[in-house]
Structures are given as C-alpha cells and as structure tokens.
N, C-alpha and C positions, 0 to 999 in steps of 0.2 A: 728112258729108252737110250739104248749105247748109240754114240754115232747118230743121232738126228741130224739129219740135214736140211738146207732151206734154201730151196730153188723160188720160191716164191717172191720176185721181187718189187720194190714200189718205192716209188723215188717221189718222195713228200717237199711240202712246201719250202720246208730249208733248203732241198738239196740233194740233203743227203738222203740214202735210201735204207730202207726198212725189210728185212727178209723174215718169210715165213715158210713152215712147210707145207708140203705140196702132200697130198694123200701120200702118190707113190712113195711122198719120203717116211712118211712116218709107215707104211707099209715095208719099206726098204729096211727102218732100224728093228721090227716085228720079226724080222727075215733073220737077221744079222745076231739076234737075240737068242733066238732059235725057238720064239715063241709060233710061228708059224713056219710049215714048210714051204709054202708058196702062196703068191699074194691071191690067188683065186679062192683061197682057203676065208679070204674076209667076206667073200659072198656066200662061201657054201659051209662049211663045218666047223668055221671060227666066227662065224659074224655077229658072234656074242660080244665078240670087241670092240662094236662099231662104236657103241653107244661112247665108250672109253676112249676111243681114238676120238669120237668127234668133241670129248671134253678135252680131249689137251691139245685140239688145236683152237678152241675157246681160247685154253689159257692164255698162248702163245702171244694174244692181244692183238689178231688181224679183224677179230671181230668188233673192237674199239673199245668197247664196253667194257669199264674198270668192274662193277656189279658183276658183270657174267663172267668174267675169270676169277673170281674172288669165290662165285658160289661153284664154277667147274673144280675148282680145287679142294674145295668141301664135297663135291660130289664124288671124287675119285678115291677121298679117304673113306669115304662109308658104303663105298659098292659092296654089295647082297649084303647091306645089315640096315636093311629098311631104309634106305634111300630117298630123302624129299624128291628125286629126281628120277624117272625109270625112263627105260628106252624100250620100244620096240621098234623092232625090225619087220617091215611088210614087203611081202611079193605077193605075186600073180596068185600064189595061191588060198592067200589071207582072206578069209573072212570079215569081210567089212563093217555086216551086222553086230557081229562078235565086237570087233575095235570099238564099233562103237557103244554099245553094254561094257564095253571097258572102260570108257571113257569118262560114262556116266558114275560108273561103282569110282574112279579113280579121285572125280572131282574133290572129294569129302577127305584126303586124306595126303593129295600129292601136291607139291608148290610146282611143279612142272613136268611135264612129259614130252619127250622127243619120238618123233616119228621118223623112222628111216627110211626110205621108200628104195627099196633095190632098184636097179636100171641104169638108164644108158647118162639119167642126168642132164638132159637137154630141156630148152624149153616145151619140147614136143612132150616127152615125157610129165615135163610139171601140168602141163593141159588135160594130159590124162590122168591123171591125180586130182586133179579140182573135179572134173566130171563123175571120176568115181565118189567122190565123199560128194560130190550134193545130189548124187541119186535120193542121201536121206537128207528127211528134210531139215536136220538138225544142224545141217553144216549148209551155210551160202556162200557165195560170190560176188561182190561187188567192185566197179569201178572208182577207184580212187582217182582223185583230182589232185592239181599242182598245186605248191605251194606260190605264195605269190612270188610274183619275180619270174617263174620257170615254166616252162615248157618245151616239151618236150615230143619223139616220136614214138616212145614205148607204150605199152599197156601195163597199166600199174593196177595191180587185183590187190584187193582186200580178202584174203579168207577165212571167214569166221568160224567159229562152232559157239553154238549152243545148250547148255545145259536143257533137258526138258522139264518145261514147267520152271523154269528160276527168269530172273531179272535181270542177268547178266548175259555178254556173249564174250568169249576168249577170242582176243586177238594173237592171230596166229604168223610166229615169224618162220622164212624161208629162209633157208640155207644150199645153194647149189651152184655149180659149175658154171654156168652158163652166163655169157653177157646176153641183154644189157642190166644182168642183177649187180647191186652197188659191192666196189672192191671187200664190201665189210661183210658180206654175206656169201663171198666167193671162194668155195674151196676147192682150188683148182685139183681136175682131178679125178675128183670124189666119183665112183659110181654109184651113187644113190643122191637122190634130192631129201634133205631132213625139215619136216615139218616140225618148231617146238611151240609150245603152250602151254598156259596155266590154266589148268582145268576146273581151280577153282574160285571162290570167290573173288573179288576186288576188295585191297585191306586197303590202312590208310598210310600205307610207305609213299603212294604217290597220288597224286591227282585223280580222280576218275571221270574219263571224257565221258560222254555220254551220247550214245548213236541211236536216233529215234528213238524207241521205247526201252531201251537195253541200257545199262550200264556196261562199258566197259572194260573187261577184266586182264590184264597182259602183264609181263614179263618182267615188268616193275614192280609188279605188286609185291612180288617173292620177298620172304623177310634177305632181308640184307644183312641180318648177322650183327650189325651195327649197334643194336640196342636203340637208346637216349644219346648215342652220339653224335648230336646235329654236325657238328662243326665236321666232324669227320666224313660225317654223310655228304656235306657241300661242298666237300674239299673233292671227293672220290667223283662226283657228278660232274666238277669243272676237270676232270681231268679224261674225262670218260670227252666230256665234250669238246675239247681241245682234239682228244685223239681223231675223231670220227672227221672234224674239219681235215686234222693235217691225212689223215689216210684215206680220204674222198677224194682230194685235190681239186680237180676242176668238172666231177662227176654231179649231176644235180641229185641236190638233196632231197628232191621226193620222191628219189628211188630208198631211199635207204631208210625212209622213216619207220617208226614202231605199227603205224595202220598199214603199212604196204607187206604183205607175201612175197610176191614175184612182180619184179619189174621185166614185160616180157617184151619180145619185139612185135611190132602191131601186127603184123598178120597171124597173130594168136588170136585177134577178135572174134573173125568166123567162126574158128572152133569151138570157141565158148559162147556164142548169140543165145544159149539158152538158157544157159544158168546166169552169165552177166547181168546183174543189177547195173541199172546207171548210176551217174557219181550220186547224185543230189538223194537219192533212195538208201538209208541206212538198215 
C-alpha cells in the first residue's frame, strides 16, 4: 500500500513510542491506490478486502505475536489459491446455521478462520455476537478468571466453539475497537469486531490445555512453518514475548491472554446472565 500511514500511537516501556495503523489509514492508502472509491465501499461492494487488510495490520506487529505475522504474511501470498486461512465477513443478514455447517465442513482442512462481524464495533456490539453464536449449542461462553497477582473491573469472556461430536473445543480470539480489550487486540477504528479460530484439531506445535472434558485447540496450534527448527522456534516465542510485555505496558495481562475473547466493561454481565458460564465451569 502507497503512503500507509500510522496514527496509531504507544509509547512502550523504553520510552520510546511505537506507531501503527489505524483502519482509517490503511482505508485512506486503498483510497489513494485507487483500489477503492470510498471507504464505505470496505463494508458494502469491497469487503472482500477485509480479510486482507485485517492481515496486514497483523503484520504490522501491534498484535505482538511474531507466529501471527509470519503466518499473515504467508496468508496474503496464497489468497484464492487455497488458503490455510479464509475469512468470512458476517452481517445482519447471514445465516448463522449456515456459518455454522461451515465451520464444521472447514474444521478438516483449514489451520484457521476469521470471522468479520460488520457493525459499529463496540462492546454492545461484541455482546450481540456472543448471544447470537450460543443460540447453537455448539458455541459457549464462559467467565474467565484473573491471573494471579490481578484483578481487575472488566468482564473477561471465554468464547468457545465446538466441533460436534470431537474432543476438542476452539479457543476463540477477539479483535475490536473497543477498551477495555488489551492494546494487542485493538484495531483502532475498525467497523467490524473479528472473531479468529482454529477450527481444527490440536497438533503438537504447542502445549494442549485442557478445559473439563475438551482439549483445547487455538492459534498456536497452526503449523508455524518452522519445521525441526527448535532453536528458531524459541528464539521467535521470546521475542513474541518480550513484545506483548513492552506493548501492554501497565495493562493487566489477563485481558490479553490466548483463553480470553473480549475483555469487556462489567456492565456487559447483565446482558450475557444467560449464556455466561461461571469461571470455575469449563
């Protein structure tokens, strides 16, 4: 993109500060390109681009994670030529049933999938989102607990999906606008909240937690592209790690962990009392 620009700013533990873009920017270099005529066009007759703008603002490394820019950049050389990674884009008019008979055909063949959710991008918005996907019962909600040391006043969700009939459940990461979600999962801006997942199994790139009867399956699992390179693999982990420290700052870390969706503000509880699971309930 000509001319990207990066209003997005955060001033890390050195000091010194860190710039990223802002939707409107990378909307703004799309403009300037002449690949769109107006940025209204990313929600209605272009928003085949989302999936693609919201991997290069992966790249960009506001999301920390050395893995997820490594694989966004793998996913942007092999768009529409079968793709470990798809996007769809959902609104008001989407079929939810459908998503999910997608989800289930997807498990068997994709390392991940991104879910766009068109709208306003607020925590209001991510509440009706969670409501809508645990109308089936294949998708829940649970209350995530602090790590030791913290606490805190937000409401920290877990949202899972389940394959039906498997062993595993996909832990599902959040990407949105809105505080109080961690600066690593915040795209300022953005009109859409993006749900992404690994829809399928848990391999053995990483650890696999284990929640009540389920194995855990998420975002780590994805081949890393790495091969037998341990050394390389440890190197890339400690650096993923350092960044997530220095670009959190003084934010607590169990907003930003791999079990937490949305770190929301508590008066989201109400709205969710019926699909919330309590913490200690996997």
């Amino acid at each position: 993109m000509a001319n990207l620009t990066k209003s997005t700013k955060r001033k890390t533990g050195s000091g010194k500060p860190r710039e990223f873009s802002s939707f409107d920017d990378f909307a703004q270099a799309l403009l300037d390109d002449g690949v769109i005529q107006s940025k209204e066009e990313l929600q209605t007759t272009s928003r085949d681009l989302l999936g693609e703008l919201l991997f290069n603002w992966y790249i960009q490394g506001q999301i920390a994670c050395v893995f997820a820019q490594m694989l966004a950049r793998e996913a942007t050389k092999s768009l529409g030529q079968h793709p470990k990674w798809q996007t769809v884009v959902v609104d008001a008019e989407t079929d939810l049933t459908r998503l999910q008979q997608q989800l289930v055909e997807d498990a068997d063949r994709l390392e991940a999938i991104q879910l766009i959710f068109l709208g306003p991008g607020t925590a209001e918005h991510a509440v009706e989102i969670v409501l809508a996907l645990c109308k089936n019962e294949n998708w829940t909600c649970h209350e995530k607990g602090w790590m030791k040391g913290e606490h805190g006043d937000a409401l920290l969700v877990g949202l899972r999906w389940n394959k039906p009939s498997s062993d595993y459940v996909s832990w599902v990461l959040g990407i949105a606008p809105f505080e109080p979600m961690p600066f690593t999962r915040r795209f300022v801006g953005a009109p859409f909240i993006a749900l992404v997942l690994r829809p399928s199994p848990p391999t053995n790139f990483n650890p696999t937690p284990i929640e009540g009867k389920f194995r855990a399956s998420h975002l780590a699992h994805m081949d890393d592209l790495m091969g037998s390179d341990e050394e390389k693999r440890q190197r890339t982990d400690r650096l993923t790690r350092f960044n997530k420290q220095t670009l959190l700052g003084d934010e607590l870390r169990s907003h930003a962990r791999a079990q937490t969706t949305f770190a929301l503000p508590a008066s989201c509880r109400e709205a969710l009392r019926d699909v919330l699971r309590p913490v200690e309930e996997a």
